[in-house]
KOLGU-4560 file (N, C-alpha, C; in nm, 3 decimals, padded with zeros to 5 digits):
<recs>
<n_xx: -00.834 n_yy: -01.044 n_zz: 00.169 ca_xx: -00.692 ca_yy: -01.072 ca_zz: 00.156 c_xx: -00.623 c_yy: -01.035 c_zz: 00.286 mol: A seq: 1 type: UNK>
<n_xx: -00.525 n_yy: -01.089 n_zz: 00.313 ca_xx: -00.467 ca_yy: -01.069 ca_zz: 00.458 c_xx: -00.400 c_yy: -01.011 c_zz: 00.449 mol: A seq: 2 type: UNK>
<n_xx: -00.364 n_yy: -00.878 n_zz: 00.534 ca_xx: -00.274 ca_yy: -00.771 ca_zz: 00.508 c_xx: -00.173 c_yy: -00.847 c_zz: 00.647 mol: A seq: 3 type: UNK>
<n_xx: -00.036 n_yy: -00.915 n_zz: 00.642 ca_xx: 00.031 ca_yy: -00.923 ca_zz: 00.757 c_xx: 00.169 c_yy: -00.843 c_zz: 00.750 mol: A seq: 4 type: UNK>
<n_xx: 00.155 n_yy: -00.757 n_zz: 00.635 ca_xx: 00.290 ca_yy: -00.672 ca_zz: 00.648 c_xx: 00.265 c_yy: -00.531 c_zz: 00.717 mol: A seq: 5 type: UNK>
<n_xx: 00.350 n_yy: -00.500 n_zz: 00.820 ca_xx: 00.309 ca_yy: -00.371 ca_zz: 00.873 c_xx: 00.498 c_yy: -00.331 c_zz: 00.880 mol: A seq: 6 type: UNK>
<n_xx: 00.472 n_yy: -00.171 n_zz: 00.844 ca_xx: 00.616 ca_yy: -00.122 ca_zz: 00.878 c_xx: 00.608 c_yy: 00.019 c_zz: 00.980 mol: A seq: 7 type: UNK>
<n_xx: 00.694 n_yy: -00.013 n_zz: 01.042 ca_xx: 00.713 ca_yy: 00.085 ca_zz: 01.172 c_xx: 00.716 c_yy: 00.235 c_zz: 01.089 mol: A seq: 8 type: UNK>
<n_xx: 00.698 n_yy: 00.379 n_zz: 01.094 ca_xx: 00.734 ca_yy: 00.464 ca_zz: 01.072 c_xx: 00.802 c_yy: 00.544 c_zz: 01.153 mol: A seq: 9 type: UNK>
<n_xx: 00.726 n_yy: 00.506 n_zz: 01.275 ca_xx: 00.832 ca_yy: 00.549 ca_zz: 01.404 c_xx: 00.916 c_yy: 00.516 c_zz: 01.483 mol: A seq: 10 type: UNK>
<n_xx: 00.964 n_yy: 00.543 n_zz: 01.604 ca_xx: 01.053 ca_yy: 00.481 ca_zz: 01.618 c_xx: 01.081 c_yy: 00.343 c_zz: 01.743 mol: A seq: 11 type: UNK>
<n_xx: 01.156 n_yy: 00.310 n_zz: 01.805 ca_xx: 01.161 ca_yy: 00.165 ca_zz: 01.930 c_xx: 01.040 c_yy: 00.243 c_zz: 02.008 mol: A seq: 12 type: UNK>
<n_xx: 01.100 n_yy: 00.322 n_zz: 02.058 ca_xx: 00.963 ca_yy: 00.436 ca_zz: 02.195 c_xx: 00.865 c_yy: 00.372 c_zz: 02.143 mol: A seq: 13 type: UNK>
<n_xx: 00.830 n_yy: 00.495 n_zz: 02.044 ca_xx: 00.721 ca_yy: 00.491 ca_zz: 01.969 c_xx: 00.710 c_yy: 00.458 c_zz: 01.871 mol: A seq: 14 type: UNK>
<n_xx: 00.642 n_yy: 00.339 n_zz: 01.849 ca_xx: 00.619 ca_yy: 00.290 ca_zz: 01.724 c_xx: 00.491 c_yy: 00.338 c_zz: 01.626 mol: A seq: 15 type: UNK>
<n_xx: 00.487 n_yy: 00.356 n_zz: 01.503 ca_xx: 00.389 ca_yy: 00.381 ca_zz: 01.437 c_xx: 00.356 c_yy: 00.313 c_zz: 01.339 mol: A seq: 16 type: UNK>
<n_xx: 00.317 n_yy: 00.226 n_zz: 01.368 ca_xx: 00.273 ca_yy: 00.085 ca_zz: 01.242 c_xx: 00.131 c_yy: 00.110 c_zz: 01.188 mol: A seq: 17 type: UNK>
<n_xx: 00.152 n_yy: 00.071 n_zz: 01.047 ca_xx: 00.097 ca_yy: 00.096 ca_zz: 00.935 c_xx: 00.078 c_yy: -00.002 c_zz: 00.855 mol: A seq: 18 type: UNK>
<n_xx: 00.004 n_yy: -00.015 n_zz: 00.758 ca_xx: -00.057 ca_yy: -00.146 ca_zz: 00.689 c_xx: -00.012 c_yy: -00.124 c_zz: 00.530 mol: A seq: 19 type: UNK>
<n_xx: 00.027 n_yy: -00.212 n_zz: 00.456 ca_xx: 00.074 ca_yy: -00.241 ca_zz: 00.342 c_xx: -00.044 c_yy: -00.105 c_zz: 00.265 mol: A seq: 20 type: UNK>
<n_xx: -00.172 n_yy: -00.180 n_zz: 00.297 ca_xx: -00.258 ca_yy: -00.086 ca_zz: 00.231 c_xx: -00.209 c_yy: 00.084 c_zz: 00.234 mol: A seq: 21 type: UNK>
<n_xx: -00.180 n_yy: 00.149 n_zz: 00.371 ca_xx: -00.156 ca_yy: 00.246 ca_zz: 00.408 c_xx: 00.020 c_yy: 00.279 c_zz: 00.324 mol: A seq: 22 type: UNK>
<n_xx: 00.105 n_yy: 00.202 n_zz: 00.319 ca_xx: 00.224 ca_yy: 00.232 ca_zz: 00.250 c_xx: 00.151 c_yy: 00.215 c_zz: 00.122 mol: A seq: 23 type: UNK>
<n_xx: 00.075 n_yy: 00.209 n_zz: 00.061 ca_xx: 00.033 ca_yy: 00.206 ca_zz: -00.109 c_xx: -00.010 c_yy: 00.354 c_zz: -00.096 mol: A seq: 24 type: UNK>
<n_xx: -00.113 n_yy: 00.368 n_zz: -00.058 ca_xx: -00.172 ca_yy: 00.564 ca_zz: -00.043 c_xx: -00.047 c_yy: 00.654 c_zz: -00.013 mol: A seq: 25 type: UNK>
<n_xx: 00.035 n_yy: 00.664 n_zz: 00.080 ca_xx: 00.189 ca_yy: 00.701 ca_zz: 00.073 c_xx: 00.243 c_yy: 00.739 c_zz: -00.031 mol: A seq: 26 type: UNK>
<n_xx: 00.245 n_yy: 00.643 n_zz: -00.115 ca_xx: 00.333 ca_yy: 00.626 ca_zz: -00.247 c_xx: 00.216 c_yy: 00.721 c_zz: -00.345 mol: A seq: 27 type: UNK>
<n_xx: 00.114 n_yy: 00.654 n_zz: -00.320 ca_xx: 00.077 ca_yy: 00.683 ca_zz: -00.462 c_xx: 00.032 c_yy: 00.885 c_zz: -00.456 mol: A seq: 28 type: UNK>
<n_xx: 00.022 n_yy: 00.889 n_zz: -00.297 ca_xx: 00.006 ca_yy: 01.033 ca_zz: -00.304 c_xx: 00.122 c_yy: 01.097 c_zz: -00.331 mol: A seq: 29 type: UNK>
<n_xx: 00.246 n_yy: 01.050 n_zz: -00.251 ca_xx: 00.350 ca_yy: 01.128 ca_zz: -00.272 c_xx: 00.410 c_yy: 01.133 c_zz: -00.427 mol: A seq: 30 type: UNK>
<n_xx: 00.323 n_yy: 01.062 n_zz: -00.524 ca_xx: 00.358 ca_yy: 00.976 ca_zz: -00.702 c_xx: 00.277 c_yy: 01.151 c_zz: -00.757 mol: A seq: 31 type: UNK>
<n_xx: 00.151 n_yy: 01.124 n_zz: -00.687 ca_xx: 00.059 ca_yy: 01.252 ca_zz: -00.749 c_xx: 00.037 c_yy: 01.365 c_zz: -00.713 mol: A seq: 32 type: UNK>
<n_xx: 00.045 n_yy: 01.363 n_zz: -00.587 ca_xx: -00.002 ca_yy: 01.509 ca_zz: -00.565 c_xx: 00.140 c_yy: 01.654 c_zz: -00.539 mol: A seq: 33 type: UNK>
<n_xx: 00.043 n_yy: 01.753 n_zz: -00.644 ca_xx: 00.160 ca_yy: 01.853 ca_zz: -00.653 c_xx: 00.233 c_yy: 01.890 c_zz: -00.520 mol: A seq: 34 type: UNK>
<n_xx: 00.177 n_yy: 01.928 n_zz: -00.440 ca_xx: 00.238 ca_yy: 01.933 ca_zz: -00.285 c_xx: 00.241 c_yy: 01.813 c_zz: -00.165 mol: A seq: 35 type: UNK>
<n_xx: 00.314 n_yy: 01.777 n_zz: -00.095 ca_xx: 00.308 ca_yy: 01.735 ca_zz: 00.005 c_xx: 00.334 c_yy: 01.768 c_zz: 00.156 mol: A seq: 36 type: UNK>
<n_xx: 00.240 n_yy: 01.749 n_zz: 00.229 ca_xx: 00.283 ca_yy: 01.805 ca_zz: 00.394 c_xx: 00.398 c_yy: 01.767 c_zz: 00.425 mol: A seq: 37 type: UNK>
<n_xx: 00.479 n_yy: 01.808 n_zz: 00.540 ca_xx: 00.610 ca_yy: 01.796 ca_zz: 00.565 c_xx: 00.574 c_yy: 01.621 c_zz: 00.624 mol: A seq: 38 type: UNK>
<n_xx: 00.460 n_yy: 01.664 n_zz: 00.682 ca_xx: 00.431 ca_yy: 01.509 ca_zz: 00.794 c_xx: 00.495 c_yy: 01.411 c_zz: 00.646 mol: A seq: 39 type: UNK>
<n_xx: 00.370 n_yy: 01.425 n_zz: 00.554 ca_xx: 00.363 ca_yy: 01.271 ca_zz: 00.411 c_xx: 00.514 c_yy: 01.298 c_zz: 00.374 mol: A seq: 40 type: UNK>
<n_xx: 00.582 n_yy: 01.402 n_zz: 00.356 ca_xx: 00.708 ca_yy: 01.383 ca_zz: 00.322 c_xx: 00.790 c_yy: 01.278 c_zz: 00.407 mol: A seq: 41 type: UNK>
<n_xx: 00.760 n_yy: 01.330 n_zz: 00.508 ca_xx: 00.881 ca_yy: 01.236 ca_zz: 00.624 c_xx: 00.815 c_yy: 01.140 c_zz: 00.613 mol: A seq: 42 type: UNK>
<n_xx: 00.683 n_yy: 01.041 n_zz: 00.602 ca_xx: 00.661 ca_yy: 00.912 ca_zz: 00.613 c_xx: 00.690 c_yy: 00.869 c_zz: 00.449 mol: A seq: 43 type: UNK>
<n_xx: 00.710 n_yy: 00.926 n_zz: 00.373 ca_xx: 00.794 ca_yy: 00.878 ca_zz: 00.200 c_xx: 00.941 c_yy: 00.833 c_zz: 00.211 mol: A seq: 44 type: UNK>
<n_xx: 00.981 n_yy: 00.968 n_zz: 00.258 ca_xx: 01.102 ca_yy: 00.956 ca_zz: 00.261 c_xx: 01.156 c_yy: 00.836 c_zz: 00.405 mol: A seq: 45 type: UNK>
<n_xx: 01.070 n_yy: 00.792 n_zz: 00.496 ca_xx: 01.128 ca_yy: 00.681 ca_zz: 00.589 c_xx: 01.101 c_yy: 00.562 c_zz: 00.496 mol: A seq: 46 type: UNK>
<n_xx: 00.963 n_yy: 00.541 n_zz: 00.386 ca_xx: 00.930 ca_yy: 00.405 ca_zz: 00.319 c_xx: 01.068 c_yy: 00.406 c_zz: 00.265 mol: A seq: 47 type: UNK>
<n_xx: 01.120 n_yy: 00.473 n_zz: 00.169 ca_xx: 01.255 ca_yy: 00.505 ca_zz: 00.074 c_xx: 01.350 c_yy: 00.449 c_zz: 00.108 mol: A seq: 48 type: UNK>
<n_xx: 01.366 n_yy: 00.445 n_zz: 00.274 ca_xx: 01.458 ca_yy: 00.401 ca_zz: 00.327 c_xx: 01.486 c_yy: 00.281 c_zz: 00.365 mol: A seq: 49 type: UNK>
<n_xx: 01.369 n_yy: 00.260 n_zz: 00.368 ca_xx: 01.349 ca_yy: 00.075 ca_zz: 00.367 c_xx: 01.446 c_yy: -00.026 c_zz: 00.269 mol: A seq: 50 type: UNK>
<n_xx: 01.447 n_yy: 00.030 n_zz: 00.120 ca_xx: 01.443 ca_yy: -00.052 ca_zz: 00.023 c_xx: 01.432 c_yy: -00.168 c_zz: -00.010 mol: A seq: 51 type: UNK>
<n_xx: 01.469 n_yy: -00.264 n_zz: -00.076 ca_xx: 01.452 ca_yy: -00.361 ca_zz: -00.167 c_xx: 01.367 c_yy: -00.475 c_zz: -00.082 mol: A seq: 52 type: UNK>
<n_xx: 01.357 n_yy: -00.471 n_zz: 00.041 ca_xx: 01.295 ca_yy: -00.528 ca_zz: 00.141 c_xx: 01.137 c_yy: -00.486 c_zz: 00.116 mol: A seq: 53 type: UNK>
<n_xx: 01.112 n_yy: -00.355 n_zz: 00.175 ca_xx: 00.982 ca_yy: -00.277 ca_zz: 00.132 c_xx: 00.940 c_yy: -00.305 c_zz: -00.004 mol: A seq: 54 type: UNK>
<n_xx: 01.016 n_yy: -00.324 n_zz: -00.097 ca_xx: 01.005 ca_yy: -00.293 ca_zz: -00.233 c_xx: 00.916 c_yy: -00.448 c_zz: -00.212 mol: A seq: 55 type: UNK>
<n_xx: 00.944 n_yy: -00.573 n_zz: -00.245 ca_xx: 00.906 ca_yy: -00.683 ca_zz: -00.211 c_xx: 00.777 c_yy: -00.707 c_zz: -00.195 mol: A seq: 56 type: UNK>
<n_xx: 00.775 n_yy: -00.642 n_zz: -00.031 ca_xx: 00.595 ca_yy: -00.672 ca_zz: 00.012 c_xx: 00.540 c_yy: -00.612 c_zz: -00.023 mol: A seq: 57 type: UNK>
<n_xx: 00.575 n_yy: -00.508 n_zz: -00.088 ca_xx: 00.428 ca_yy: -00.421 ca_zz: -00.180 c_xx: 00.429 c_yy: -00.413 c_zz: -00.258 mol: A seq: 58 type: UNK>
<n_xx: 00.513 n_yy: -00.510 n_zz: -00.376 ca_xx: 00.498 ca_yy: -00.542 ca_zz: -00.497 c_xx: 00.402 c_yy: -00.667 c_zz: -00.477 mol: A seq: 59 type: UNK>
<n_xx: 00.423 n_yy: -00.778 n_zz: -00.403 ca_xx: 00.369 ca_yy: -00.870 ca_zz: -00.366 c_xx: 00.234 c_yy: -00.827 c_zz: -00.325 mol: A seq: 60 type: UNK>
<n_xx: 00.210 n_yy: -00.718 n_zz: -00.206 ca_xx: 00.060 ca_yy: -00.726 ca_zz: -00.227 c_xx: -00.018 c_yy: -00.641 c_zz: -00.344 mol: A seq: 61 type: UNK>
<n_xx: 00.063 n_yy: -00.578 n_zz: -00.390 ca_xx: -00.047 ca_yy: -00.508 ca_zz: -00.495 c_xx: -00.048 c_yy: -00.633 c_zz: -00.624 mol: A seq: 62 type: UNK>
<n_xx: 00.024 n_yy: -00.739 n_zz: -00.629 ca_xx: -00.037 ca_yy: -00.774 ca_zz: -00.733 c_xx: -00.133 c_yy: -00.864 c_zz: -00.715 mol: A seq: 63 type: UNK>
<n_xx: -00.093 n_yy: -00.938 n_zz: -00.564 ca_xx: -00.230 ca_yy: -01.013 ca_zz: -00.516 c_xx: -00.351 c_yy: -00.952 c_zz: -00.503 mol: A seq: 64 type: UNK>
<n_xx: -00.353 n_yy: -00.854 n_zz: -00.522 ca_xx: -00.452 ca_yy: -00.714 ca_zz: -00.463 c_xx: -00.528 c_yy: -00.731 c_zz: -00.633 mol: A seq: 65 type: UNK>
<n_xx: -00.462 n_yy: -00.696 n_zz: -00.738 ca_xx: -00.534 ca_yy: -00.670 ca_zz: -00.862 c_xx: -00.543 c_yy: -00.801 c_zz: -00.875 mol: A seq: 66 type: UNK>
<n_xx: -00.474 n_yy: -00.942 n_zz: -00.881 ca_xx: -00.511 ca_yy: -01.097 ca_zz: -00.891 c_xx: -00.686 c_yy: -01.064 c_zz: -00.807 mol: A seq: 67 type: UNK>
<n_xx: -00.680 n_yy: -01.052 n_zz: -00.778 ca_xx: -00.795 ca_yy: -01.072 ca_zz: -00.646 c_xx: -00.912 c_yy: -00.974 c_zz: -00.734 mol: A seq: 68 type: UNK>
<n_xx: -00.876 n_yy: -00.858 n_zz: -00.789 ca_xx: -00.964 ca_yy: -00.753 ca_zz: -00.826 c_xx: -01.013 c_yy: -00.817 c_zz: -00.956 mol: A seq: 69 type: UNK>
<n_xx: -00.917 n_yy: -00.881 n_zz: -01.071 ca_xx: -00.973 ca_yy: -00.897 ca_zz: -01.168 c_xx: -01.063 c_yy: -01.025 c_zz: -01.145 mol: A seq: 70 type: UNK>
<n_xx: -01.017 n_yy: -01.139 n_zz: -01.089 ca_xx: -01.101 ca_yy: -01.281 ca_zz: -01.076 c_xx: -01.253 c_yy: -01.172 c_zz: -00.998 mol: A seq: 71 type: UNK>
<n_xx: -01.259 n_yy: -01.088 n_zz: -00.864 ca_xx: -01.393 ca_yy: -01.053 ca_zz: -00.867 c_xx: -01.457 c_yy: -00.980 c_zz: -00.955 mol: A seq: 72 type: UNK>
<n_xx: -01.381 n_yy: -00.888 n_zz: -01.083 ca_xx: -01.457 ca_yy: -00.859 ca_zz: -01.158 c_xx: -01.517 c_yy: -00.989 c_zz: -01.284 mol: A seq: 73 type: UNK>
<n_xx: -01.449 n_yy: -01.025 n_zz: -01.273 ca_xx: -01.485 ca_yy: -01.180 ca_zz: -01.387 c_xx: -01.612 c_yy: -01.204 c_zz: -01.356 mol: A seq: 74 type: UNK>
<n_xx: -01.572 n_yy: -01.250 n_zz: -01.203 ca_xx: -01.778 ca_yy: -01.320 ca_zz: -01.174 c_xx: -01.867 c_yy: -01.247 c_zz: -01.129 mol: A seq: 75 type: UNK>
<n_xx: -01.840 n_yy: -01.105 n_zz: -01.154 ca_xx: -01.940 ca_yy: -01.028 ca_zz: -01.145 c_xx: -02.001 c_yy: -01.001 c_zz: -01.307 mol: A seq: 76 type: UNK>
<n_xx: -01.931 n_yy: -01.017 n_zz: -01.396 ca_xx: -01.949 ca_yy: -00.970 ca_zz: -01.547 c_xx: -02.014 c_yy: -01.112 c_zz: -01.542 mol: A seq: 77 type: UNK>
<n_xx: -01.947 n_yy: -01.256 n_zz: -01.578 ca_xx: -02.010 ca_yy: -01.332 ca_zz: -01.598 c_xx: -02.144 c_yy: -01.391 c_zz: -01.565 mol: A seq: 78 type: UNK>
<n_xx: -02.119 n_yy: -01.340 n_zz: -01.399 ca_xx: -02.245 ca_yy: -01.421 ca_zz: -01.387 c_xx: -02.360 c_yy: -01.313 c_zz: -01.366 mol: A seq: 79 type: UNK>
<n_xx: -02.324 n_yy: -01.191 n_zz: -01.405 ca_xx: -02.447 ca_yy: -01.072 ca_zz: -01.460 c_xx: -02.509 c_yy: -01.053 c_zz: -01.318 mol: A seq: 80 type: UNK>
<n_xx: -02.424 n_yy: -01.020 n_zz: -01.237 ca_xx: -02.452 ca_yy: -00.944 ca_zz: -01.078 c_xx: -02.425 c_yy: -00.812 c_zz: -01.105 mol: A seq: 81 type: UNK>
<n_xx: -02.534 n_yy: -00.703 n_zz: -01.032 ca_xx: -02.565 ca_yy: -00.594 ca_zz: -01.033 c_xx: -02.582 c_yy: -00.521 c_zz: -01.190 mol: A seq: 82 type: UNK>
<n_xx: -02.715 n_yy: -00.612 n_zz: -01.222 ca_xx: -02.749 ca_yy: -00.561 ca_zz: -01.359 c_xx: -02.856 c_yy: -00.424 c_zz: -01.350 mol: A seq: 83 type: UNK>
</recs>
């Protein structure tokens, strides 16, 4: 699947671009885990800031992401690969 969304975390200077994939681990750590480093804080709290924009492309790829996960689990069940 083609990842072409990347969002800056840093700044014009320095940029720190990151991959849709990489804003999903973000989230989902900053979702679970009891503590976070100050660093994962500040890259949460810059996604946050994004909104409804951000919100978009990573709704969009995670569902192409599980579209994609369930059709390869299908023809792996069906057609009885890695029995």
């Amino acid at each position: 699947m083609a990842n072409f969304l990347t969002v800056n975390l840093g700044t014009e200077e320095s940029p720190e671009l990151i991959s849709v994939d990489n804003v999903c681990k973000i989230i989902f750590e900053a979702d679970t885990a009891h503590t976070l480093s100050l660093e994962q804080c500040d890259k949460f709290d810059k996604l946050k800031s994004y909104g409804p924009i951000l919100k978009a492309g990573v709704v969009k790829y995670v569902t192409d992401f599980c579209c994609q996960a369930i059709a390869v689990s299908e023809v792996i069940k069906n057609r009885g690969y890695f029995k």
